[in-house]
N, C-alpha and C positions, 0 to 999 in steps of 0.2 A: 444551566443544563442539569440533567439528573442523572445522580452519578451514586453509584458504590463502593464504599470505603474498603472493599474486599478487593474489588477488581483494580487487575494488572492494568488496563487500560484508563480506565480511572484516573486510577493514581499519576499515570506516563501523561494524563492531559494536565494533569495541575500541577503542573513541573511549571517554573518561570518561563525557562525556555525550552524546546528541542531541538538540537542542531541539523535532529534527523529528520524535519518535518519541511516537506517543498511544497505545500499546496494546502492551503485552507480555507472552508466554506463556511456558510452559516449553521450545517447541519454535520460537516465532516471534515476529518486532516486525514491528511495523505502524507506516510512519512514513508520512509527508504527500510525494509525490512534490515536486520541484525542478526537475521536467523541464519542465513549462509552466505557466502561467498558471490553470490549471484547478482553481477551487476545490475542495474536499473528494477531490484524485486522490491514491490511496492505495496502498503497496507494502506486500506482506505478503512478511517475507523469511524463508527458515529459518535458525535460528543456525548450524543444523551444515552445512558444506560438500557440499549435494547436487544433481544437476546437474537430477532431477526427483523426483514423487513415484516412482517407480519402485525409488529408490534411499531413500524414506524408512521408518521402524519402523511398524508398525501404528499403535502409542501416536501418533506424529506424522500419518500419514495421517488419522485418526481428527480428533485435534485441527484440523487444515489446516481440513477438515468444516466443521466448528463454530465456529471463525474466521470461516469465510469469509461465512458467514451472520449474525455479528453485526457484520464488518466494513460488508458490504452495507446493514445496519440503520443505522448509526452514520452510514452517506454519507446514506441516504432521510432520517434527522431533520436532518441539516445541512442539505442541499440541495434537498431534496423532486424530487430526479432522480425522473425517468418511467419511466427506463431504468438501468441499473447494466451497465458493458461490462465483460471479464472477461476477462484475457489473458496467457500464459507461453509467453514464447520462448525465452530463454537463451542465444540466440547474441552477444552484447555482452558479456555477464557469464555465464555458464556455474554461475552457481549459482542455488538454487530461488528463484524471488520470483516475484508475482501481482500485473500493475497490478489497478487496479480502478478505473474508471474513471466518475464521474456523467454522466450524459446528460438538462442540462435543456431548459429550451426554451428558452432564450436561445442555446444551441449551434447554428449555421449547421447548414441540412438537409445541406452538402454532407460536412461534417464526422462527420454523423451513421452508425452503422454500420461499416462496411468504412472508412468515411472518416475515422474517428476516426486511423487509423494514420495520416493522412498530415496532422494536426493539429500547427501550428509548436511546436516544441521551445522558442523564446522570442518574446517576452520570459517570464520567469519571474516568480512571483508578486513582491511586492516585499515586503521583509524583514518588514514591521508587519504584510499580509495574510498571512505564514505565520506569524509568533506569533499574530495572532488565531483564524484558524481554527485553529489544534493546540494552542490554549487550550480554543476551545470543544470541541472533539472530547472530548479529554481532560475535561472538563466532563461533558457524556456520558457518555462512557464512567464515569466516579464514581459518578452520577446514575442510571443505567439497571442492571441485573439482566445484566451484564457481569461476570462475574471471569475474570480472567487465570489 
């Protein structure tokens, strides 16, 4: 894959392992966001160093598709979210990745929506709440009519 020695995601895919990672394709991993507290919040990243789909292959745009609809799936059976938020900026990190974000009811109205951007960054989950949910996910995902 083609990668940047600069980038934050880069360097997180040439790690040996990730404990935070429940879901991988040929063209992308799905790991368990670290930015807040928010259970089942999920980053779909591309392997290959690309800044949007713009610059992705048919084969990958195609794929991104079909990810992102079983990613979506995978948050509703964990969290039974009402809502699934859905979002690619790239100006932090400059390469392809897709929060995705549950939206239950336990989420403050004011949070909800447009508000979700301005949802505190910490605390962040705590280490036993990220191995359990990306246990269960991964559980899931075994279990469910998923192939990577």
């Amino acid at each position: 894959m083609t990668q940047d020695a600069q980038c934050l995601i880069c360097k997180r895919q040439e790690e040996e392992s990730n404990p935070d990672i429940v879901l991988e394709t040929k063209s992308f991993v799905v790991r368990h966001s670290r930015e807040t507290n928010i259970l089942g919040y999920l980053v779909i990243e591309a392997k290959r160093h690309i800044l949007d789909l713009t610059e992705a292959s048919d084969e990958e745009a195609v794929g991104y598709g079909w990810l992102l609809k079983q990613v979506m799936s995978l948050i509703r059976k964990l969290t039974g979210a009402e809502r699934i938020y859905t979002f690619s900026l790239g100006e932090a990190v400059p390469h392809f990745h897709v929060h995705v974000i549950p939206r239950t009811d336990s989420l403050p109205r004011y949070f909800r929506g447009r508000g979700i951007m301005s949802y505190p960054l910490e605390p962040g989950l705590k280490e036993e709440q990220m191995q359990e949910v990306c246990k269960s996910l991964r559980y899931i995902v075994k279990t469910s009519a998923i192939e990577p």
